[in-house]
C-alpha positions, 0 to 999 in steps of 0.5 A: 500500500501506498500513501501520499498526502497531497494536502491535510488541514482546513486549507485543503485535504488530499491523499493519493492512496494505491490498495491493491492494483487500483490508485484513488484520491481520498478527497479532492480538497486543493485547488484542481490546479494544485493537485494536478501538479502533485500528480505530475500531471498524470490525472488520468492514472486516478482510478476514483475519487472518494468523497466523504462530504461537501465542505470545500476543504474536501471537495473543492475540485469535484467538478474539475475530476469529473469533467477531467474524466475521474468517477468521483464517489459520495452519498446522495446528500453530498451530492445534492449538497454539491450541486453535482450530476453527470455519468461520473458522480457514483452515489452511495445506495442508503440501507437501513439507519446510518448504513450503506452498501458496499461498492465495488472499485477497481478491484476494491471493495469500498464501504462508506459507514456514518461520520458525525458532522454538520453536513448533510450526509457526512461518511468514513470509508472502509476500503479493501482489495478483494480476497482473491488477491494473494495479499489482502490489504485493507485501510480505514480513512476517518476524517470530521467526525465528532466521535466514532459511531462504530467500532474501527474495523480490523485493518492494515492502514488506519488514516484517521483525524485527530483535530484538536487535544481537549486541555489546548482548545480549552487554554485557547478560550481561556486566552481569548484566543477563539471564544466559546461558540467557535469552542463548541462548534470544533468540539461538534464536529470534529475527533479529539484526542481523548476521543480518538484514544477511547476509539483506539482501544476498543479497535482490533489493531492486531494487524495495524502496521501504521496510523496516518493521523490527518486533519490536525489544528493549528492552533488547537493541537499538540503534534508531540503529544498526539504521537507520543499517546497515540504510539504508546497506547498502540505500538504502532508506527505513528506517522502525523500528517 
């Protein structure tokens, strides 16, 4: 498996990712510019994009991909939210409360499950190659959630946020820093550290061999404290984006 982050953060989120025989971008965040010049101009060597909701920061270049000629996959509410149609928006078929088929991708098996955000109908992705290949490997990507609604599936590659630490975005307000509405809004929407910790110790990371942790504040974060607790807890190579 292969990953590259492209972008990560609130001014734009991009990963390039290849499971298996198939290469898709995980959000499309960037200015559609920028993220051919990541990829050396090599756009049509993108299988899919998977989309996981309609903010700019993940979906800014949707249109482009698509006119570019790239299926870019999203649930109906983020389409709808998007304003998007055409041959190469793939929507995610709803089942149930909060569940959603599973697709199949260029030899993946992808399953969006509930992300908790505010946005019309926000998800994370489970994404594995099909059993018939020698090697099954398997990743799980999370991002702007507020908490995990679902135990983390056993994986070979967890991508997962970890926006803020509790104790900085509490010192921040105290400070005057951001006031108390901005506070409860973060707090909403977004996977803390104490949060991403309780959800790391009911996962099965017997097979985990490396944490991506996305999507970290400026302001409200602590990158040596997020390694540090996230490695020792687990013992896996921690990697921070």
């Amino acid at each position: 498996m292969e990953i590259e982050v492209l972008g990560t953060g609130s001014s734009g989120n991009c990963y390039k990712v290849k499971v298996g025989t198939a290469t898709l971008l995980l959000e499309c965040g960037l200015p559609y510019k920028r993220i051919q010049k990541k990829l050396d101009f090599k756009v049509s060597k993108i299988d899919a994009c998977l989309i996981t909701h309609e903010h700019q920061d993940h979906a800014k270049a949707v249109k482009e991909l698509m006119k570019a000629g790239i299926d870019c996959y999203m649930t109906k509410g983020t389409a709808e939210a998007l304003g998007i149609s055409g041959h190469r928006l793939k929507t995610f078929r709803p089942f149930e409360k909060a569940r959603y088929y599973s697709e199949e991708i260029e030899g993946l098996i992808v399953l969006p499950f509930e992300a908790v955000h505010d946005v019309a109908e926000p998800v994370s992705y489970y994404i594995r190659t099909y059993s018939k290949y020698d090697k099954e490997e398997s990743l799980v990507f999370v991002t702007d959630t507020a908490y995990m609604k679902y135990k983390i599936p056993a994986c070979d590659v967890l991508m997962i946020e970890c926006n803020y630490v509790k104790s900085v975005l509490d010192e921040q307000v105290e400070n005057g820093k951001i006031n108390i509405s901005l506070r409860n809004r973060i707090v909403r929407n977004h996977l803390s550290l104490e949060s991403l910790v309780e959800a790391l110790k009911a996962a099965d990371l017997s097979r985990c061999k490396k944490i991506y942790v996305l999507h970290l504040s400026d302001g409200n974060s602590n990158e040596e404290v997020i390694k540090r607790t996230i490695q020792e807890l687990t013992g896996v190579e921690v990697v921070i984006c």
